[in-house]
Backbone as CSV, one residue per row, in Angstrom:
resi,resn,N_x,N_y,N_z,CA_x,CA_y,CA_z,C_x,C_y,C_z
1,UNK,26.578,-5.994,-161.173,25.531,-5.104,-161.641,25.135,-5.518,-163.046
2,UNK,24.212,-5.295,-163.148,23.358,-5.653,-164.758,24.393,-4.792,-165.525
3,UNK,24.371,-5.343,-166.986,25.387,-4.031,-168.062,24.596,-3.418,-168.133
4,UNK,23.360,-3.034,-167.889,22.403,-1.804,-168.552,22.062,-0.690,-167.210
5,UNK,22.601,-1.102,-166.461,23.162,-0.336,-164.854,23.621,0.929,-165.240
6,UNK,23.600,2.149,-164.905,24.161,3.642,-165.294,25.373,3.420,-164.512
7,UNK,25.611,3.124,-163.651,26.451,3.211,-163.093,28.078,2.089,-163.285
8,UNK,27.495,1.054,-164.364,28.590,0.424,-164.690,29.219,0.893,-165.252
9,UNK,30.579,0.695,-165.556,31.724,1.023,-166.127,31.235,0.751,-167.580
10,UNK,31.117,-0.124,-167.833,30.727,-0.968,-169.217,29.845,-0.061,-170.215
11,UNK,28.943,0.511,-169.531,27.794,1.182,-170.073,28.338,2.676,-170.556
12,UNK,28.808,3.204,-169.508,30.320,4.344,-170.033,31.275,4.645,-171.046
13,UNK,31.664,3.803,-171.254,32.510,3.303,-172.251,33.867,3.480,-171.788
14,UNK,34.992,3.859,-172.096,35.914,2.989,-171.850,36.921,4.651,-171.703
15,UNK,36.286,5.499,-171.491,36.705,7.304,-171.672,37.358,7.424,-170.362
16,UNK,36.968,7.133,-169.073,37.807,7.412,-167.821,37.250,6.514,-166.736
17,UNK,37.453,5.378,-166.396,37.499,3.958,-165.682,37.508,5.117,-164.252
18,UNK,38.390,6.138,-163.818,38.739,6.386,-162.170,37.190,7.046,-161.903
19,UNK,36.581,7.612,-162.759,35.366,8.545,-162.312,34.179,8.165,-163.563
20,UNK,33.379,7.929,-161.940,32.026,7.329,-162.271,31.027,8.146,-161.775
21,UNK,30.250,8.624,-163.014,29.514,9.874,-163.628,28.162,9.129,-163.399
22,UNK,27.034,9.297,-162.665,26.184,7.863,-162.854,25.188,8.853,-164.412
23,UNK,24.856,8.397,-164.933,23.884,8.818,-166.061,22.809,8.466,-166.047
24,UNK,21.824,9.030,-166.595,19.968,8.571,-166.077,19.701,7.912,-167.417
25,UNK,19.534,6.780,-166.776,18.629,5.939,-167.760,17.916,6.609,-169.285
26,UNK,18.014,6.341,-170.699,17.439,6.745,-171.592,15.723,6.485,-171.580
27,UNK,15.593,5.215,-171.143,14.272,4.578,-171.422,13.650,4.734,-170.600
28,UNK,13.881,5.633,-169.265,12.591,5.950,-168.436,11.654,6.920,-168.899
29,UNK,10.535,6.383,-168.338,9.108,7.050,-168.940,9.291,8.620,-168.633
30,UNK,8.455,8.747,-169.872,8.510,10.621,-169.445,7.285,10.883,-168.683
31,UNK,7.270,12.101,-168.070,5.595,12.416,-167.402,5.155,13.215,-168.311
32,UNK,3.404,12.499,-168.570,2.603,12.621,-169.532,2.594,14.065,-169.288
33,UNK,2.405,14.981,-170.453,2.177,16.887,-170.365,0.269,17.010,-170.005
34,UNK,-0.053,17.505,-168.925,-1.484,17.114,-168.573,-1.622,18.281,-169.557
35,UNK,-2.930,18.262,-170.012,-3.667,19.620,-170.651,-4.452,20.647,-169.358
36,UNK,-3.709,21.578,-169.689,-3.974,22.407,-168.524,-5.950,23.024,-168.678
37,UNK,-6.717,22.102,-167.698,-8.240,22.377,-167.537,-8.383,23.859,-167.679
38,UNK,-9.529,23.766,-168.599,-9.971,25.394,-168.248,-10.413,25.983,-166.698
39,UNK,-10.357,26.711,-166.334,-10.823,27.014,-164.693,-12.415,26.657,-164.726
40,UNK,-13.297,26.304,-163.872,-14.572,26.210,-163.708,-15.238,27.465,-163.896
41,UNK,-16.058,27.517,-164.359,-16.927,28.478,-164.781,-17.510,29.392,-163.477
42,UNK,-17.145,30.363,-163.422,-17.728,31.425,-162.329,-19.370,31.058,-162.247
43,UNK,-19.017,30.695,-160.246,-20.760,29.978,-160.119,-21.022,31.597,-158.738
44,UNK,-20.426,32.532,-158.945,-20.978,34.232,-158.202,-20.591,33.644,-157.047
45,UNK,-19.442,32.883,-156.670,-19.208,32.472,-155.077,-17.728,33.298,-154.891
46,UNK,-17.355,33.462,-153.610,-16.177,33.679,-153.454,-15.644,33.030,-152.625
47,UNK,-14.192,32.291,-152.685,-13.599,31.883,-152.043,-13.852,32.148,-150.180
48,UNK,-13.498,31.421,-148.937,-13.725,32.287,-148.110,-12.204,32.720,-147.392
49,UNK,-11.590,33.877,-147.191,-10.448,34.606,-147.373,-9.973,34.238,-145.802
50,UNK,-10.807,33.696,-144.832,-10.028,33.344,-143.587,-9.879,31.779,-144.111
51,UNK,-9.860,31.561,-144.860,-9.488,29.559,-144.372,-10.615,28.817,-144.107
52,UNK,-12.023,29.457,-144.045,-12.611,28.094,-143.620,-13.284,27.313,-144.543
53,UNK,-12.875,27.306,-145.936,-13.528,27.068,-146.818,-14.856,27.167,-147.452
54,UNK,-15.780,27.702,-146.365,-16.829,28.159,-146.386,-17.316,29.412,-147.996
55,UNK,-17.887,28.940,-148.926,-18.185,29.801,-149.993,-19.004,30.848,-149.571
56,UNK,-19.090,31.912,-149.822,-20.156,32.913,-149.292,-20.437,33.511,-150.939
57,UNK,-21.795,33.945,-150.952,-22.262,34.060,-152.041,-21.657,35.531,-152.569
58,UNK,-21.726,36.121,-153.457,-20.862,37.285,-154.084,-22.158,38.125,-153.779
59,UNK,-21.646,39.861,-153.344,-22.518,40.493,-153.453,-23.450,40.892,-154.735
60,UNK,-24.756,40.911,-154.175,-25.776,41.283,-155.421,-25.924,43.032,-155.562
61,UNK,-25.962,43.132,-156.939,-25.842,44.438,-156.860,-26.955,45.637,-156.223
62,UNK,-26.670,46.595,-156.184,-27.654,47.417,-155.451,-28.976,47.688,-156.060
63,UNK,-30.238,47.919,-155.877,-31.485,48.164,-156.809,-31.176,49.333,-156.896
64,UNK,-32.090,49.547,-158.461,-31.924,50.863,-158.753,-32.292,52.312,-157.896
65,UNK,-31.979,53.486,-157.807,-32.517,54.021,-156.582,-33.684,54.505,-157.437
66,UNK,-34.908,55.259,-156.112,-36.607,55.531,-156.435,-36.371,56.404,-157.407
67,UNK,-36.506,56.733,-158.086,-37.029,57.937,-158.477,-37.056,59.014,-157.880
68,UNK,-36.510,60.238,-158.510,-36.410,61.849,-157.411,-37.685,61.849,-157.542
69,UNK,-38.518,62.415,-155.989,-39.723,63.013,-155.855,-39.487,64.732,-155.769
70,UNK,-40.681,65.280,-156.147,-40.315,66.741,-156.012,-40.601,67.298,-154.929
71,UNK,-39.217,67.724,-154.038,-39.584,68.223,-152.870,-38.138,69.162,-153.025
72,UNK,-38.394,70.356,-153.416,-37.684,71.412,-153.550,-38.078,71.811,-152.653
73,UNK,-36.822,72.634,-152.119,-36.787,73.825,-150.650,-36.785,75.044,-151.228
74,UNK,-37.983,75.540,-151.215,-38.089,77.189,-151.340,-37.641,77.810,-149.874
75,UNK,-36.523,78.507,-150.152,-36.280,79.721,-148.741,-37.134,80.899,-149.110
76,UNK,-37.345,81.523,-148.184,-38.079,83.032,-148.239,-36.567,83.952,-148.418
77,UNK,-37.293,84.744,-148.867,-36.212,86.080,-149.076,-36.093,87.598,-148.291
78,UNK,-35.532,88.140,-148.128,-36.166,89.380,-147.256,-35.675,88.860,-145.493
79,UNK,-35.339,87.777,-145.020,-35.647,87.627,-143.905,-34.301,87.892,-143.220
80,UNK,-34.725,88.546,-141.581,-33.715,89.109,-141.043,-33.746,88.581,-139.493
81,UNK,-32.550,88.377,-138.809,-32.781,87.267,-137.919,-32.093,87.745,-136.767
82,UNK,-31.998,89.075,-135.734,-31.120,89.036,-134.863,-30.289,87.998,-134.174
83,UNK,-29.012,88.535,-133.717,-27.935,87.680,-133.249,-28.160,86.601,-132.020
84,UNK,-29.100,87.498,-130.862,-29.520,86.559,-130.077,-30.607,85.158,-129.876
85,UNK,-31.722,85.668,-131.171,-32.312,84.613,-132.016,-31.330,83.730,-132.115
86,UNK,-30.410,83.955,-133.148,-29.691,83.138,-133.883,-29.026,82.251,-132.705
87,UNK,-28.669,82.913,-132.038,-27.824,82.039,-130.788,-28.706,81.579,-129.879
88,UNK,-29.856,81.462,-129.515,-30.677,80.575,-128.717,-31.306,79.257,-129.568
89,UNK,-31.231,79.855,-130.547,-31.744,78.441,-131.378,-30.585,77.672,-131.730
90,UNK,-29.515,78.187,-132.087,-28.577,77.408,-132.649,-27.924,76.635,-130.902
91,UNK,-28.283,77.443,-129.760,-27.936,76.764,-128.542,-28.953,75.325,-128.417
92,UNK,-30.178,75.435,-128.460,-31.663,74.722,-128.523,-31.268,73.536,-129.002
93,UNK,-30.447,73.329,-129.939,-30.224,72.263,-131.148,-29.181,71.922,-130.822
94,UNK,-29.133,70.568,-130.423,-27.926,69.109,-129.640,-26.835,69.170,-131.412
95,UNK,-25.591,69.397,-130.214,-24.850,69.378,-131.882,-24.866,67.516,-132.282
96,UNK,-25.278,66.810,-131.705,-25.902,65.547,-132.100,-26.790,65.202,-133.668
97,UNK,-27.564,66.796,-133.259,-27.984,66.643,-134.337,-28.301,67.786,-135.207
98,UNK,-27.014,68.019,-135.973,-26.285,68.811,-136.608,-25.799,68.074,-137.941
99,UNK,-25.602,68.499,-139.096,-25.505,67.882,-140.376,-23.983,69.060,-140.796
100,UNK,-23.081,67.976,-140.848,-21.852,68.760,-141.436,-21.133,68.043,-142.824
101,UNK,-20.875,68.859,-143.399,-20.435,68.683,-144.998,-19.319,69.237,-145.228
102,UNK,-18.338,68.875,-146.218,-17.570,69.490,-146.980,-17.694,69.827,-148.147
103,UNK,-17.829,70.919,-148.806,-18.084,70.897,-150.057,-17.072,71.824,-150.844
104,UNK,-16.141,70.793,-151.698,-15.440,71.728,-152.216,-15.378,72.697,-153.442
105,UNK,-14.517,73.773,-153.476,-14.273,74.965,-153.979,-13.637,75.093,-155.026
106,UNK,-13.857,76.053,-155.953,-12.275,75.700,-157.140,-11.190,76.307,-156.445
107,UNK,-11.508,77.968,-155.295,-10.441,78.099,-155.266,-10.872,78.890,-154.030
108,UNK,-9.799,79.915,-153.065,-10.257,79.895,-151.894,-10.643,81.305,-152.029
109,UNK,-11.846,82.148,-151.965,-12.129,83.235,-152.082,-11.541,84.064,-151.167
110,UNK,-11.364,85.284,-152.149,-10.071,86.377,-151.357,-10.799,87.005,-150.652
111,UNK,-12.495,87.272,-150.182,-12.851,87.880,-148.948,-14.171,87.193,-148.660
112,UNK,-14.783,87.607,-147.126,-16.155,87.264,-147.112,-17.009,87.566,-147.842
113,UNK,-17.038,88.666,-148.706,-17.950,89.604,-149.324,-18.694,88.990,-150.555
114,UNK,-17.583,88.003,-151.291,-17.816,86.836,-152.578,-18.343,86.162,-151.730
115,UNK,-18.531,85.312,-151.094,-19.275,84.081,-150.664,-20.231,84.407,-149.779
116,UNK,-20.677,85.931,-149.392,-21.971,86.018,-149.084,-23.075,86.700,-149.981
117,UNK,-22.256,87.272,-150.602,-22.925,87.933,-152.376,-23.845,86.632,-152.824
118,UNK,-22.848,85.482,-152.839,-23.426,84.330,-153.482,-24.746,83.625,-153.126
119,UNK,-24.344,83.699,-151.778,-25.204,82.931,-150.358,-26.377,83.764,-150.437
120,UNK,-26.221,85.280,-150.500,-27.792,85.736,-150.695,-28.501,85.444,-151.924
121,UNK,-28.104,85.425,-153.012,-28.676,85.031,-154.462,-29.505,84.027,-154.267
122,UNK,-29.287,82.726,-153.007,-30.154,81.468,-153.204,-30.654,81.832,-151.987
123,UNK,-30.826,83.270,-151.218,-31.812,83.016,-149.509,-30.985,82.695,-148.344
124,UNK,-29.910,82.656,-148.801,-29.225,82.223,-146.896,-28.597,83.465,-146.667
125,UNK,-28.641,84.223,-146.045,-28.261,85.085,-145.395,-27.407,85.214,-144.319
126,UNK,-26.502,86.359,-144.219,-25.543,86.259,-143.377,-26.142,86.903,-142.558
127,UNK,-25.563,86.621,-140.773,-25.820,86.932,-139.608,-24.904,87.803,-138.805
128,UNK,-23.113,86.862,-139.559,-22.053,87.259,-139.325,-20.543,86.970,-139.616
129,UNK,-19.513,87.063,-140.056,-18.457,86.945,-140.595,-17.336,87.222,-140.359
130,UNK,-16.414,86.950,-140.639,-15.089,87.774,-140.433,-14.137,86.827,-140.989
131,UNK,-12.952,87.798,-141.134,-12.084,86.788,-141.333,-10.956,87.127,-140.703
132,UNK,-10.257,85.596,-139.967,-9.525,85.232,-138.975,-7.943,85.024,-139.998
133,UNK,-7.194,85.025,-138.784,-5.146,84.560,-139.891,-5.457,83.282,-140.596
134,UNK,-6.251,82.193,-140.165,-6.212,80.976,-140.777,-7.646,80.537,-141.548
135,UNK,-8.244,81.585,-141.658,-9.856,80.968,-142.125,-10.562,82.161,-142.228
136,UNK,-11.970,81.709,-143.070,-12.898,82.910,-142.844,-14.163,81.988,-142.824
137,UNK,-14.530,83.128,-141.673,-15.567,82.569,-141.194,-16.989,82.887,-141.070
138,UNK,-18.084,81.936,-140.892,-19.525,82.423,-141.680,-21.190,81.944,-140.358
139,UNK,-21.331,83.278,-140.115,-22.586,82.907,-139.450,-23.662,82.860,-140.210
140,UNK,-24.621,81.712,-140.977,-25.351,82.252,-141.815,-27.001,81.329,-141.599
141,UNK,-28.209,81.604,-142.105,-29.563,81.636,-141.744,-30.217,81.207,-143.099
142,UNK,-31.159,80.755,-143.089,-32.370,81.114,-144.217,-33.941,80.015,-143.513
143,UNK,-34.801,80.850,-143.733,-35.909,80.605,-143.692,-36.737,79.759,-144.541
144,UNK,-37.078,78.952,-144.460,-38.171,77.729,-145.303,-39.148,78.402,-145.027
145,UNK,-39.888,78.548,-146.786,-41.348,79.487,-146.963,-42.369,78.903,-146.086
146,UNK,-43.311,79.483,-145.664,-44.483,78.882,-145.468,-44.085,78.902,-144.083
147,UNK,-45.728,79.062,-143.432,-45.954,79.620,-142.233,-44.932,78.819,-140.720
148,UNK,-44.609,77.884,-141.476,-44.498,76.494,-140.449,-42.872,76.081,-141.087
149,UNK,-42.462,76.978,-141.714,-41.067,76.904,-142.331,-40.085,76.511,-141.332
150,UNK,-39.350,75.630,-141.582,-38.037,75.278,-140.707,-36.958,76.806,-140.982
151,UNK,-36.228,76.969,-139.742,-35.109,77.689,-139.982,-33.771,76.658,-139.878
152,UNK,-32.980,77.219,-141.060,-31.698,76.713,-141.269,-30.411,77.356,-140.503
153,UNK,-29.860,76.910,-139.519,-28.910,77.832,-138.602,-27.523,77.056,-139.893
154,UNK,-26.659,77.951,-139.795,-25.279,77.225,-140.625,-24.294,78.222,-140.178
155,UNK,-23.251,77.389,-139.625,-22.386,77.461,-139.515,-21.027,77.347,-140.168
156,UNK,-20.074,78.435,-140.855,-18.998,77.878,-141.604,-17.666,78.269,-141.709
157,UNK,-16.841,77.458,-142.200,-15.460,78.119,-142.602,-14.572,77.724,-143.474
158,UNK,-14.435,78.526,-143.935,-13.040,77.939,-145.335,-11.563,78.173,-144.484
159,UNK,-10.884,76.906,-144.715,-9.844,77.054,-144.408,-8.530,77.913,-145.252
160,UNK,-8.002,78.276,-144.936,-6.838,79.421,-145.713,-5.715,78.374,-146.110
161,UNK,-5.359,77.342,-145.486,-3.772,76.802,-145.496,-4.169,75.423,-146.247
162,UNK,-5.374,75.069,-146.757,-5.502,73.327,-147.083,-6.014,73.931,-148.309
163,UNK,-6.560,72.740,-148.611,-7.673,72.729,-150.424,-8.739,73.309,-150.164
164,UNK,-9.173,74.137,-151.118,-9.812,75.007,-151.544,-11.599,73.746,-151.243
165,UNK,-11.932,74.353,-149.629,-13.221,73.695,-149.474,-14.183,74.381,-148.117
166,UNK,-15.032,74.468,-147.943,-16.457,75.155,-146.501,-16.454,74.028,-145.918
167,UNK,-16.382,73.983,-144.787,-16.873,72.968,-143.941,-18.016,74.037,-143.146
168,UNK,-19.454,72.987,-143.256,-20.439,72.967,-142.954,-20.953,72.725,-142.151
169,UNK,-21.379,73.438,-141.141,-22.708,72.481,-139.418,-24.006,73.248,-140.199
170,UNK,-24.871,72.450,-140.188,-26.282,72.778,-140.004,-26.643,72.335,-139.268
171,UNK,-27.595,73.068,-138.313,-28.609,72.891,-137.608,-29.877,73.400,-137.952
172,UNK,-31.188,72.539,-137.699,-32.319,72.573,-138.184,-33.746,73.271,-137.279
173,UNK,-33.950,74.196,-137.246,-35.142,74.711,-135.783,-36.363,74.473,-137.269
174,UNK,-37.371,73.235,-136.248,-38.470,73.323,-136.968,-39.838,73.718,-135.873
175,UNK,-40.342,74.759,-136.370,-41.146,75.291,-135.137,-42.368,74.273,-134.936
176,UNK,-42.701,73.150,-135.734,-43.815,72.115,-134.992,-43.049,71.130,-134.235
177,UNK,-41.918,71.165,-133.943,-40.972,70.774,-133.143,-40.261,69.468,-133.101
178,UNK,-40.047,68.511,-134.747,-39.967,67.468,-135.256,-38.853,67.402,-135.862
């Protein structure tokens, strides 16, 4: 072996001849320290997340929305709607197309009497109510002014045992029939 061999005895020195320690070479090259590149400059692409390398462009943000137009709902006031009304129209109307909401509450009102107090102040009127072991519940109406006014059928109930919230059905009777 060459004397400049790690593994010769010679190169060792002369400390323990039975055990041979091999040692790494002093004079091998070191690996150059790369300068770590800045990342490429965000070009709005995103990676594509199944594998196919395919870039897909980043979503663009949404346009601003129109402008509110003024189309306030005046209800009439005064208006009174027997039960069987109420139930042929609210039958008339495909619960298809019915509009239901949650809208929550700070807290769960201790009778019907508060949340129809309220309900008349803005025109919706109650039809009918009660309250059940787990809920209270709300038959309620209002009339859109004007001769050709839609009626609002609503249906509701606050639950007693969850978070303080009405769940909502509306149904819509518009008498030009649209």
């Amino acid at each position: 072996m060459p004397p400049e061999h790690p593994l010769d005895g010679g190169a060792m020195g002369a400390a323990n001849t039975d055990a041979h320690v091999p040692v790494a070479p002093q004079e091998l090259p070191q690996p150059v320290a790369e300068s770590a590149a800045p990342p490429p400059p965000p070009d709005n692409m995103i990676g594509d997340l199944l594998g196919f390398d395919a870039p897909v462009p980043a979503a663009t943000p949404a346009p601003a929305p129109a402008p509110a137009t003024s189309s306030a709902l005046s209800l009439m006031g005064g208006v009174a709607m027997p039960p069987d009304e109420y139930q042929n129209k609210w039958g008339a109307i495909a619960d298809a197309d019915s509009f239901v909401e949650m809208v929550p509450l700070r807290s769960i009102p201790s009778s019907t009497d508060i949340v129809e107090a309220a309900l008349s102040g803005v025109q919706v009127f109650t039809m009918a109510s009660g309250e059940l072991p787990n809920e209270l519940k709300f038959f309620l109406y209002a009339q859109e002014e004007g001769a050709n006014g839609s009626t609002f059928l609503i249906q509701s109930n606050i639950p007693k045992d969850s978070e303080p919230a009405m769940i909502i059905t509306v149904k819509v009777h518009n008498p030009m029939g649209s």
